[in-house]
C-alpha positions as a LaTeX table, in Angstrom:
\begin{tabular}{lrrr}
\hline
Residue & $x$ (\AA) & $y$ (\AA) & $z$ (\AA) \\
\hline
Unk1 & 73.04 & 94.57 & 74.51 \\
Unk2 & 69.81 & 94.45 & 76.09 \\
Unk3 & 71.42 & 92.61 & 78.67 \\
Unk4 & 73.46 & 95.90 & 79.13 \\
Unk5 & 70.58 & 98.00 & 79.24 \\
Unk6 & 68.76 & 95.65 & 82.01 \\
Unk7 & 72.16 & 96.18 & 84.19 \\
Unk8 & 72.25 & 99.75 & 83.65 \\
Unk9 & 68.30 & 100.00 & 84.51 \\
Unk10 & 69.05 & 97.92 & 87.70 \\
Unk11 & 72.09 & 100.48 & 88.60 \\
Unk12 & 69.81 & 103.66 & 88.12 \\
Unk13 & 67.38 & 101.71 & 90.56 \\
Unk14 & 69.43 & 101.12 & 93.24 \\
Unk15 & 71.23 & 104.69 & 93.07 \\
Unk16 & 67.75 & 106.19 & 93.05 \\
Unk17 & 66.86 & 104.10 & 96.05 \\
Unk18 & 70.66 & 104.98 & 97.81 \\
Unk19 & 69.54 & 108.42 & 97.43 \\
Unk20 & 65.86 & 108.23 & 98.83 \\
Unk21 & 67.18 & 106.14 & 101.75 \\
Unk22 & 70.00 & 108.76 & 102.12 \\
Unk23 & 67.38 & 111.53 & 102.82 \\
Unk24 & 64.75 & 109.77 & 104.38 \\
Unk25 & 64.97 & 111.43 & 107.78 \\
Unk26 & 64.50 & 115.10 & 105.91 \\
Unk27 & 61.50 & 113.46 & 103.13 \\
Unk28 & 59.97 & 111.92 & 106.20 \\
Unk29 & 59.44 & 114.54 & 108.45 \\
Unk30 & 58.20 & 117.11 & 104.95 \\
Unk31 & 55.45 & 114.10 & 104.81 \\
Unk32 & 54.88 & 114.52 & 108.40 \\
Unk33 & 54.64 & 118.24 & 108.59 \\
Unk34 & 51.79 & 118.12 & 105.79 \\
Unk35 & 50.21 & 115.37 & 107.08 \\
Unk36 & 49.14 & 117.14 & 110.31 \\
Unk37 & 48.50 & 120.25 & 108.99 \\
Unk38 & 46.34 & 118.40 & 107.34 \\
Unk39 & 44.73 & 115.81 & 109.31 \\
Unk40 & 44.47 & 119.36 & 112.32 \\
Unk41 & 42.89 & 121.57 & 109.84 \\
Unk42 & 40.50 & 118.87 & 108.20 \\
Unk43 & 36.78 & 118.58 & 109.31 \\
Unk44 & 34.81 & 115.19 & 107.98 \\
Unk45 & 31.52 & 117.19 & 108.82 \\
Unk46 & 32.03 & 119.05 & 105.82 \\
Unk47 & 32.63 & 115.95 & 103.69 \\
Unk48 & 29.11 & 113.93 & 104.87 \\
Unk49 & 25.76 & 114.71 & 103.62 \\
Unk50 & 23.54 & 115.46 & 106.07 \\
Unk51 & 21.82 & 112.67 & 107.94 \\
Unk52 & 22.57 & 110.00 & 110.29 \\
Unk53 & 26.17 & 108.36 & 110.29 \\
Unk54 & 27.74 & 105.75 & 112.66 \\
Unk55 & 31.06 & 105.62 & 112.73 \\
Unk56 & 32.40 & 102.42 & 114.63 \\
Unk57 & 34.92 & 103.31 & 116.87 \\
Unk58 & 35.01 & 100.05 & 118.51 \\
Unk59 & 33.50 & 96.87 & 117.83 \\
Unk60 & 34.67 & 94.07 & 120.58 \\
Unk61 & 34.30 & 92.71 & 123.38 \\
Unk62 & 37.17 & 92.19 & 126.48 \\
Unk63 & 38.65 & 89.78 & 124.73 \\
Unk64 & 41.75 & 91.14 & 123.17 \\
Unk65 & 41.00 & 92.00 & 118.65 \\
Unk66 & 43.35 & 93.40 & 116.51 \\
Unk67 & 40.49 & 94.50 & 114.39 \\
Unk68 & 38.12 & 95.66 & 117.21 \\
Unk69 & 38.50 & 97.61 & 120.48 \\
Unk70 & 35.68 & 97.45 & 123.37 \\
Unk71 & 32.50 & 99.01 & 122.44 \\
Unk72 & 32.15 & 102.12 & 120.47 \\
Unk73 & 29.86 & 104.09 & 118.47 \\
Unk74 & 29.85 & 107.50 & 117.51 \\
Unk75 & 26.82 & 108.52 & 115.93 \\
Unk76 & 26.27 & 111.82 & 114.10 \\
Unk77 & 23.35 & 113.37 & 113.36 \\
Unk78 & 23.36 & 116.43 & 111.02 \\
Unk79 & 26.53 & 118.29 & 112.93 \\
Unk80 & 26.18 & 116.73 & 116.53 \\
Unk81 & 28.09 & 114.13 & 117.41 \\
Unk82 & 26.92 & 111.22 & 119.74 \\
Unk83 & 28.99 & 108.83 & 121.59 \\
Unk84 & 27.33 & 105.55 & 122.55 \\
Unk85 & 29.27 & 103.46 & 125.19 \\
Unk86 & 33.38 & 104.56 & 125.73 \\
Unk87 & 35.18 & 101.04 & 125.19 \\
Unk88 & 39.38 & 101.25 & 125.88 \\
Unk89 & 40.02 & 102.38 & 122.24 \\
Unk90 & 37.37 & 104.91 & 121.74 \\
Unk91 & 39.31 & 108.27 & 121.97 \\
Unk92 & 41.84 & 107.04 & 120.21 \\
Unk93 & 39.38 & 105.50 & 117.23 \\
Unk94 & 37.50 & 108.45 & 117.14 \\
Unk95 & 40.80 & 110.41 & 116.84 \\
Unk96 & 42.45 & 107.68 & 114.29 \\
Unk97 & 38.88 & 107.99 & 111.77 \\
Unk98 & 39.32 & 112.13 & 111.40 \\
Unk99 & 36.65 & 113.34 & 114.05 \\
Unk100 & 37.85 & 115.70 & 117.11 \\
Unk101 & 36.69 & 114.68 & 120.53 \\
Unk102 & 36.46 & 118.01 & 121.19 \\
Unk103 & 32.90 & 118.50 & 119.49 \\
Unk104 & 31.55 & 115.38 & 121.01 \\
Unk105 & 27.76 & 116.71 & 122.27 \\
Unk106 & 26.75 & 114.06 & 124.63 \\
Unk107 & 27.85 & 110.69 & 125.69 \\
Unk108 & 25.17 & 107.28 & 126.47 \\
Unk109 & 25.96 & 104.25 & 128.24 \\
Unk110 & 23.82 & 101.01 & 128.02 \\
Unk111 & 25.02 & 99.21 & 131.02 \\
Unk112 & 28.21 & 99.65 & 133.10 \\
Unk113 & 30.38 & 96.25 & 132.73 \\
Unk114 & 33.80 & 97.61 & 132.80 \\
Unk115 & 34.46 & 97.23 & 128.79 \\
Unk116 & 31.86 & 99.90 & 127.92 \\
Unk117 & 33.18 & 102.50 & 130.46 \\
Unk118 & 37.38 & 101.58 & 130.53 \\
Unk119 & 38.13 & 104.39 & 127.73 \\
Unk120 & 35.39 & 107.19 & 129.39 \\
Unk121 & 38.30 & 108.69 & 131.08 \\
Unk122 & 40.18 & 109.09 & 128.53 \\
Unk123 & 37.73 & 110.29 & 125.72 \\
Unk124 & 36.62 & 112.81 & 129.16 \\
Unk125 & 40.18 & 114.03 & 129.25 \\
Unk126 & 40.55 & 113.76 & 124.90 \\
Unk127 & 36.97 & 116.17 & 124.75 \\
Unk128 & 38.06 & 118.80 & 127.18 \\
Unk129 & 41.80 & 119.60 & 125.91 \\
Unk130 & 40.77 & 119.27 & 122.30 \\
Unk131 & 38.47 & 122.25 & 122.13 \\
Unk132 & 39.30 & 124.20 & 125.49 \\
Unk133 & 35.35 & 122.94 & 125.95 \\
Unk134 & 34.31 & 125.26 & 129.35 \\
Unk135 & 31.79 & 122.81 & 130.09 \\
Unk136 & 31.10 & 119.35 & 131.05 \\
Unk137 & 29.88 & 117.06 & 128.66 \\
Unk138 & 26.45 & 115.46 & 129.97 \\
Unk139 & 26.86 & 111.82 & 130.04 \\
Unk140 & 23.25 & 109.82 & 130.55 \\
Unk141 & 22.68 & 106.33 & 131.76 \\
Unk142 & 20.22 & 104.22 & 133.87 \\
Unk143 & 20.36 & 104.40 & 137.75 \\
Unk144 & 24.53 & 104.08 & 138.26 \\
Unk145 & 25.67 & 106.52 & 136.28 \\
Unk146 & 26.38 & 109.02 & 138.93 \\
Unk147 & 29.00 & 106.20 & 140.37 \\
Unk148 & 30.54 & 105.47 & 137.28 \\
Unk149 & 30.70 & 109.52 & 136.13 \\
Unk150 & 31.71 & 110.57 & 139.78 \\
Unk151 & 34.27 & 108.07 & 140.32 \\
Unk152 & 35.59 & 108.83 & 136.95 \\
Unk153 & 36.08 & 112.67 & 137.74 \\
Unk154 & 37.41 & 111.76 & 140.80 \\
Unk155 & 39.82 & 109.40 & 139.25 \\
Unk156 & 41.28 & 111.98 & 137.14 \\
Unk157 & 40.84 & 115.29 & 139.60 \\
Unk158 & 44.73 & 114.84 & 140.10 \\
Unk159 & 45.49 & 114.93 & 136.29 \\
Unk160 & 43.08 & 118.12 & 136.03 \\
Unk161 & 45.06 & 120.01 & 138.49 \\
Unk162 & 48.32 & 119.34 & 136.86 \\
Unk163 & 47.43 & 120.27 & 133.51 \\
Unk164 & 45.79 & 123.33 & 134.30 \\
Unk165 & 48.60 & 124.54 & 135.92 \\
Unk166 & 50.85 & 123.62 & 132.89 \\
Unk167 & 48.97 & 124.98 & 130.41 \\
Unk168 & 47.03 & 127.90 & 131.97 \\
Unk169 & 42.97 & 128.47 & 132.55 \\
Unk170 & 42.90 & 130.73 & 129.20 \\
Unk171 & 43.97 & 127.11 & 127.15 \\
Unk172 & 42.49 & 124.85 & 129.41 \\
Unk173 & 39.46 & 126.05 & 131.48 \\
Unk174 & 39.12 & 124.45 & 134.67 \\
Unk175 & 35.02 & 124.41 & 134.46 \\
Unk176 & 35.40 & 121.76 & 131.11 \\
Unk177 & 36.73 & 119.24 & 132.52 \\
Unk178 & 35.00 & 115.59 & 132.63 \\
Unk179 & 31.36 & 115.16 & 132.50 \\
Unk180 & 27.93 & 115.78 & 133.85 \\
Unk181 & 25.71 & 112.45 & 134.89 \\
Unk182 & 22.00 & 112.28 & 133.39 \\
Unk183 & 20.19 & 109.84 & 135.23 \\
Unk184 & 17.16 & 108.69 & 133.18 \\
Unk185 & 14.41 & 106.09 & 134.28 \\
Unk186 & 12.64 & 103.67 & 132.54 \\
Unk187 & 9.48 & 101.72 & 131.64 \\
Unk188 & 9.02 & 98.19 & 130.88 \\
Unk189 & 6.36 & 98.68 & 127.90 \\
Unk190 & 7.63 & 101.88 & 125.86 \\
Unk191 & 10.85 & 103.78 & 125.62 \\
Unk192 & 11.89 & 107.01 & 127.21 \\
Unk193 & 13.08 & 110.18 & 125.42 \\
Unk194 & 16.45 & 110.65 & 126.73 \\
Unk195 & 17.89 & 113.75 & 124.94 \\
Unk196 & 16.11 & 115.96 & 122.09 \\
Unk197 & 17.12 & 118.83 & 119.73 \\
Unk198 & 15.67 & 120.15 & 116.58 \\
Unk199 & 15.24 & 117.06 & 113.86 \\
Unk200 & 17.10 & 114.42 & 116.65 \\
Unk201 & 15.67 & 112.29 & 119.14 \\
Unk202 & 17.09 & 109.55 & 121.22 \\
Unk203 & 15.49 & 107.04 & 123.15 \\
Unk204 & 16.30 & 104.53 & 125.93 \\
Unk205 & 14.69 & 101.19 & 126.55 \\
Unk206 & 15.14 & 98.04 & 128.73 \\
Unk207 & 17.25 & 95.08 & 127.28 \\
Unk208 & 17.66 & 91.71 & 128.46 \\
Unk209 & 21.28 & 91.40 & 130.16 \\
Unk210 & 20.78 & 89.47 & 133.90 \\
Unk211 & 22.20 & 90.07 & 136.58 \\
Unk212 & 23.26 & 93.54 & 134.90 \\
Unk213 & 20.39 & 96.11 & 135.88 \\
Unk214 & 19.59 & 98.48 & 134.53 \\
Unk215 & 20.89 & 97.77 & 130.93 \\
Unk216 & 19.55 & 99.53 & 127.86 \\
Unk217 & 19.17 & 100.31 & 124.12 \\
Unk218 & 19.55 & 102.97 & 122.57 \\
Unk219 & 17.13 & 104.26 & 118.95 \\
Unk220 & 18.08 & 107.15 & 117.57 \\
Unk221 & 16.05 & 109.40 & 114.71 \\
Unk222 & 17.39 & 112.25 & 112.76 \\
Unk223 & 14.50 & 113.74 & 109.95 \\
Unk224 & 13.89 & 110.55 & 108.23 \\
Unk225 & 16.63 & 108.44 & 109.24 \\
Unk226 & 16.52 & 106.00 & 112.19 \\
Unk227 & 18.71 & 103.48 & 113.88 \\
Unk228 & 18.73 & 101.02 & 116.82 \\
Unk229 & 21.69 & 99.93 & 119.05 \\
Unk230 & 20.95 & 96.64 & 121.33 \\
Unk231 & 23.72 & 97.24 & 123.91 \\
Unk232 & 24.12 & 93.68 & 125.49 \\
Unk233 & 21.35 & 91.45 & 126.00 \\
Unk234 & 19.55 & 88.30 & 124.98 \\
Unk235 & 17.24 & 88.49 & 122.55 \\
Unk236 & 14.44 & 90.82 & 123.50 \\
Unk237 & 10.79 & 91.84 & 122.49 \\
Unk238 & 12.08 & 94.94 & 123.00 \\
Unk239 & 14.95 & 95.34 & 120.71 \\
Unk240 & 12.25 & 93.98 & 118.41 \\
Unk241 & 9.94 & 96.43 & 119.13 \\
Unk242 & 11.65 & 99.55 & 118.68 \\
Unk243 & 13.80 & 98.28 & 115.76 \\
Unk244 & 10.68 & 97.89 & 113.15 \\
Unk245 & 11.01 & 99.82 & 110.18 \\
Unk246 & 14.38 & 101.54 & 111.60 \\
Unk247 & 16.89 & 101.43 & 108.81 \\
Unk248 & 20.12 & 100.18 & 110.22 \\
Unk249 & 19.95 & 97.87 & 113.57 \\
Unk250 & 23.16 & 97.48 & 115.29 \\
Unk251 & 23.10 & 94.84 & 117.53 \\
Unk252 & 25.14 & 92.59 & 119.45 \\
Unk253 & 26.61 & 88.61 & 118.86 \\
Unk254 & 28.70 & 86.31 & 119.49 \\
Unk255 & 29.00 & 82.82 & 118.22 \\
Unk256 & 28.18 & 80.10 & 120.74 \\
Unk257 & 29.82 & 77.61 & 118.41 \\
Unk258 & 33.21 & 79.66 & 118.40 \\
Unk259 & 32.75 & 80.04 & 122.03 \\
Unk260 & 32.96 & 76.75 & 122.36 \\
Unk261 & 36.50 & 76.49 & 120.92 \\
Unk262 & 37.42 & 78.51 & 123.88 \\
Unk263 & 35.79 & 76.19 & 126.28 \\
Unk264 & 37.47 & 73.02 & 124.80 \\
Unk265 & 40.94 & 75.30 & 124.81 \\
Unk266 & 40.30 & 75.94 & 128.68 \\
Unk267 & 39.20 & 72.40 & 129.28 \\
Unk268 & 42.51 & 71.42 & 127.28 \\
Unk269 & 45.10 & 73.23 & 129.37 \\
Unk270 & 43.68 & 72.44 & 132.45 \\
Unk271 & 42.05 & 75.63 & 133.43 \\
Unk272 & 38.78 & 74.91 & 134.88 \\
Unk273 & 37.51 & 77.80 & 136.09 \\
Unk274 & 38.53 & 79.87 & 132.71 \\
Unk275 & 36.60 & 77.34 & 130.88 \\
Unk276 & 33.29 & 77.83 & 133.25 \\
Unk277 & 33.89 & 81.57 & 132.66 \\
Unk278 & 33.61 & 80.94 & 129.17 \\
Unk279 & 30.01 & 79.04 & 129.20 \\
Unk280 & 28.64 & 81.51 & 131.48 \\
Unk281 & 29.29 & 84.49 & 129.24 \\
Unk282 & 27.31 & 82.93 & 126.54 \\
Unk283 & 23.81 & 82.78 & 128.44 \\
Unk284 & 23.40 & 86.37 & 128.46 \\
Unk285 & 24.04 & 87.50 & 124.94 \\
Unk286 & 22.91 & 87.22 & 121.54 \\
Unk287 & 23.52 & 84.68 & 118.91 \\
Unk288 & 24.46 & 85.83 & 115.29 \\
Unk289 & 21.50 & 84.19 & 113.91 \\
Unk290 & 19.19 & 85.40 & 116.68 \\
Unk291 & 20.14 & 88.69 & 115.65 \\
Unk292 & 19.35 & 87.87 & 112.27 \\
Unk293 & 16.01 & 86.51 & 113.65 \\
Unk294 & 15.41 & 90.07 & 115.03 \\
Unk295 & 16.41 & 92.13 & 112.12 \\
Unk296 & 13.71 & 90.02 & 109.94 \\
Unk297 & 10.86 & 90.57 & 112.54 \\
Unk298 & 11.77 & 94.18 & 112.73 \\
Unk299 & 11.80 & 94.37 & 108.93 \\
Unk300 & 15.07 & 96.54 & 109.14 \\
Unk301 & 17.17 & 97.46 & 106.22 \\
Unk302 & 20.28 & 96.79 & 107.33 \\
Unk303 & 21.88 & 94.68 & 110.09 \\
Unk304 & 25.32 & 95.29 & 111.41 \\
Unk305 & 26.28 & 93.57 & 114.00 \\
Unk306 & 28.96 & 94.23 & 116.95 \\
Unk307 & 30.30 & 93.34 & 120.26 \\
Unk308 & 31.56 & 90.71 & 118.07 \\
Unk309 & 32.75 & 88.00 & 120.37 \\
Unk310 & 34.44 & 85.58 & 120.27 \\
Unk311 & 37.79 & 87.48 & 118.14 \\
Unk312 & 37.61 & 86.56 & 114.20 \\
Unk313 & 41.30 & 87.11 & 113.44 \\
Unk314 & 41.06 & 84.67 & 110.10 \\
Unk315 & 39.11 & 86.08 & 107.20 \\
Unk316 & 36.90 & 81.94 & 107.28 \\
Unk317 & 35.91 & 82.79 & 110.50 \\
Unk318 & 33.78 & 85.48 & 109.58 \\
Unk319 & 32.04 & 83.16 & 107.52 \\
Unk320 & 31.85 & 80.59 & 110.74 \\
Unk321 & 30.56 & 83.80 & 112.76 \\
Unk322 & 27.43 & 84.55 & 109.97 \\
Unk323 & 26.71 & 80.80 & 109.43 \\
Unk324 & 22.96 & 80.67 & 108.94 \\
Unk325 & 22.14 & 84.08 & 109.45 \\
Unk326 & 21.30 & 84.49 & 105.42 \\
Unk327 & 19.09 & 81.97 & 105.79 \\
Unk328 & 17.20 & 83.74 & 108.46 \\
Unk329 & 17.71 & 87.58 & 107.58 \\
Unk330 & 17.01 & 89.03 & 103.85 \\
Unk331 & 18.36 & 92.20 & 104.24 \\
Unk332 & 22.10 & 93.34 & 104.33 \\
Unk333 & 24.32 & 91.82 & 106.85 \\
Unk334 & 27.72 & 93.37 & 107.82 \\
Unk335 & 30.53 & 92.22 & 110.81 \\
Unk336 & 31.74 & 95.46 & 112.05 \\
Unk337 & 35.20 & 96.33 & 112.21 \\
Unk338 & 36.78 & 99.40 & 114.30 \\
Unk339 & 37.10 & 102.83 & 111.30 \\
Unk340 & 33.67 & 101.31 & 109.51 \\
Unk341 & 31.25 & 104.12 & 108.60 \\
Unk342 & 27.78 & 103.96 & 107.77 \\
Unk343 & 26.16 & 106.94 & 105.91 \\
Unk344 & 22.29 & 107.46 & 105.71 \\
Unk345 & 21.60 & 110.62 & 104.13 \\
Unk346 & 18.13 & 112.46 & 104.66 \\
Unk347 & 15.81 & 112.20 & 102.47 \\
Unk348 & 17.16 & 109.04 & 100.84 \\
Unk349 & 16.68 & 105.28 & 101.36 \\
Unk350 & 20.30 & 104.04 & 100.96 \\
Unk351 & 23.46 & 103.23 & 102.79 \\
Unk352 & 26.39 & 103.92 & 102.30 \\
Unk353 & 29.35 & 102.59 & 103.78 \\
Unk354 & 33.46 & 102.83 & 103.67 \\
Unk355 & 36.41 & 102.64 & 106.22 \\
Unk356 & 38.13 & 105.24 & 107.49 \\
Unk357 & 41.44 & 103.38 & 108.70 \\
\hline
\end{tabular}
């Protein structure tokens, strides 16, 4: 009998299951339909607390990552919305965690190696036909960020011209498109307000990344809440310097020792010259435990480190990456992934953090 009852069960099952793959095409598309009225007429503003969030639309380096695209971070502050570097998935990221491109404020590059700028024409393009924006957003950088920005727009002047004849001035204003170049200087001993509005500063600062020059960092306060991003570089007095007492640092690594697989790979198949490549990279970035190092001199909160290099596509080499960096670093220490968000809310000491993938 209850053998009965087990084959009838298993009949019910696989009729209910005939049936749902039956109509799949109509139950799919019903899913779809409210999924993007949903997702279009959503606004993750609304959902944060005001404060200082950082939303990590990219977290690698060139070298291909499932897990991270080239370097990303969108940082909002109250309702503004900061983009710092445009890595090749940023627009898409950005898209992918719930925020529109469209509202994006202003946009700040630390140096101008091709994986910080390879998605800037795209997230250009992503910001202007999201919103109908009617003007430029202002993108800042060191000396040579005219070239990048005007190359950029000039890159893509084509592409304007087509799709403003497609879709009409009145959807797409012509005077939006692309971006505006802020050239900002520098000084060796203090940083340099780059961009201010009421409750939000951001400053620039030199970092250590030879032969690259100009390359900088980037601290950003809103009301109480501060945090520092390294860009690339060595370790430097002044990442130190203008970290202390900020409550999340964000700064860059990459594991010599894993790097050092790569070299032995190279030197294994015969490729010389991609194993030289691979040593020279290391000598101007950071270590995971020299980061580490930093965050405990700065007495930060919170350390999360990016540009992760090299990939960590095996949950044990994460642990390889952070190897010794609890010994050296008291605080919090997190591997950033693409979708991770970070939420400081004002007038609070804590962190909070979640993925939005």
């Amino acid at each position: 009998m209850r053998i009965g009852k087990i084959g009838s069960l298993l009949v019910v099952i696989a009729l209910l299951a005939g049936s749902l793959y039956a109509f799949r095409e109509p139950i799919s598309l019903l899913v779809a339909k409210r999924v993007t009225a949903q997702r279009m007429g959503s606004n993750p503003l609304k959902d944060l607390p005001d404060g200082l969030h950082i939303a990590v639309c990219g977290a690698g380096s060139p070298m291909p990552d499932d897990k991270r695209g080239g370097p990303c971070t969108l940082v909002i502050a109250g309702q503004q919305l900061f983009v710092f570097d445009a890595g090749n998935t940023s627009a898409r990221n950005i898209n992918k965690m719930g925020f529109n491109a469209g509202n994006i404020q202003d946009i700040f590059l630390t140096h101008f190696h091709s994986d910080h700028i390879d998605g800037l024409g795209e997230l250009l393009l992503q910001r202007w036909v999201s919103n109908s924006n009617t003007q430029p957003v202002p993108v800042h950088g060191p000396e040579g960020v005219e070239t990048v920005v005007n190359g950029i727009m000039q890159a893509y002047s084509l592409d304007r011209g087509y799709r403003v004849a497609h879709h009409g001035e009145a959807v797409l204003p012509k005077s939006g498109f692309g971006a505006r170049p802020q050239t900002f200087s520098l000084q060796d001993e203090k940083a340099t307000l780059v961009f201010e509005s009421a409750d939000t500063k951001v400053f620039a600062f030199s970092v250590s990344h030879a032969p690259i020059h100009p390359a900088v960092g980037y601290k950003i306060i809103y009301k109480d809440r501060s945090i520092v991003i390294s860009g690339d570089t060595t370790p430097s007095p002044h990442v130190t310097r203008e970290a202390k007492g900020v409550d999340v640092l964000i700064h860059e690594a990459m594991s010599m020792d894993l790097m050092k697989l790569l070299q032995e790979g190279a030197r294994d198949a015969n490729r010389d010259k991609l194993e030289q490549l691979m040593k020279d990279i290391t000598d101007y970035h950071t270590s995971p435990v020299q980061a580490a190092e930093i965050a405990q001199q700065a007495q930060v909160s919170y350390l999360l480190l990016n540009h992760i290099a090299p990939p960590l596509p095996l949950p044990g080499l994460v642990d390889a990456f952070l190897k010794g960096t609890a010994d050296v670093f008291k605080g919090k220490i997190q591997v950033a992934k693409d979708g991770d968000l970070l939420s400081l809310p004002a007038g609070k000491k804590t962190i909070d953090t979640s993925q939005r993938f």
